[in-house]
N, C-alpha and C positions, 0 to 999 in steps of 0.2 A: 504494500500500500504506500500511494505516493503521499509527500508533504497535505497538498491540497484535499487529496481524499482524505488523511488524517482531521484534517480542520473542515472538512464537510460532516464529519462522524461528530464529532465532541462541538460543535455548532449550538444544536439543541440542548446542551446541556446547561453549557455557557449562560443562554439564554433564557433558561428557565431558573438562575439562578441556581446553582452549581457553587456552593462556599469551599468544598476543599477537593481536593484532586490528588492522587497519590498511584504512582506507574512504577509497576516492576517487570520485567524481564526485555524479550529483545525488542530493541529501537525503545526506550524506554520515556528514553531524554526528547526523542523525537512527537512521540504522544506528547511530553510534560509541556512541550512549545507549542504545540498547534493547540492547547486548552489555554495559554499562557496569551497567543498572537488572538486568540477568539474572544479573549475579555478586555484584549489592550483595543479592540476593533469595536466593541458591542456601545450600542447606543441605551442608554436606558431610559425608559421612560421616565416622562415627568411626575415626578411623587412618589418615585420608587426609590425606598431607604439604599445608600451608597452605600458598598460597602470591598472589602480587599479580598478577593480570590486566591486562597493560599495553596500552591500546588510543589509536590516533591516527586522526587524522583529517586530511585534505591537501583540502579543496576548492580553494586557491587557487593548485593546483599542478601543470603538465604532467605528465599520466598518467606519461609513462617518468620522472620524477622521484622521483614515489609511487613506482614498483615499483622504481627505484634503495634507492631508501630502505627498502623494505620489504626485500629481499633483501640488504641490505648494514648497516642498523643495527639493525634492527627484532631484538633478541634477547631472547628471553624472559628472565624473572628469573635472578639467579646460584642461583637456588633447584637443589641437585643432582638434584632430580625433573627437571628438562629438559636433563640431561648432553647426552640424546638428543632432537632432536625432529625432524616434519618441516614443512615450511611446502608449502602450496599458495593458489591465486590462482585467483580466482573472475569472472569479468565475467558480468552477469544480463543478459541480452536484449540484448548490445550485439557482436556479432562483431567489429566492427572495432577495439570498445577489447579484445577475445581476442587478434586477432592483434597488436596493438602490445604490450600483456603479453608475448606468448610471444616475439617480437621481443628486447623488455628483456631480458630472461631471458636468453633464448642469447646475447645479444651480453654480459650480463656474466659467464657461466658461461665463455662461451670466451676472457674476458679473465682468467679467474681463474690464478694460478700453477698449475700441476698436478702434484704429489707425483709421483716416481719410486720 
């Protein structure tokens, strides 16, 4: 996938207000700039709270590290527009980096303290 395809894909996301962004494996850095070239480009409407699109990028870093990361520091701006928000994780064509995500995941959800 070329540059332009890349910022055709993460477009809608940008757009629909998209607070954090977080890319690991190959062309990683190239995903993190076509989300980075699509917020530095995006117009936003008038009376729509402003806010910083914080996006990283982990190529040199074991998969369950990124989703460590992404699940445990990755938080949008202290902007009050994201009091609420939700996060999901995405693997393109690659099932086995799905299940070591979905893996991550449970194993730090069911590490998490759990509210009574």
């Amino acid at each position: 996938m070329d540059q332009p395809e890349l910022i055709a894909l993460v477009r809608p996301l940008v757009e629909r207000g998209l607070a954090y962004f977080s890319a690991w494996g190959n062309r990683c850095e190239k995903v993190h700039d076509a989300v980075d070239q699509c917020f530095d480009e995006r117009k936003p409407d008038a009376g729509v709270a402003e806010y910083m699109l914080m996006t990283t990028w982990h190529s040199d870093e074991p998969l369950r590290e990124a989703v460590w990361s992404f699940k445990t520091l990755d938080i949008p701006s202290e902007s009050p527009v994201f009091a609420d928000f939700d996060r999901f994780a995405v693997a393109i064509g690659n099932p086995a980096w799905a299940r070591e995500m979905e893996g991550t995941l449970a194993a730090l959800e069911a590490a998490k303290p759990h509210e009574e």
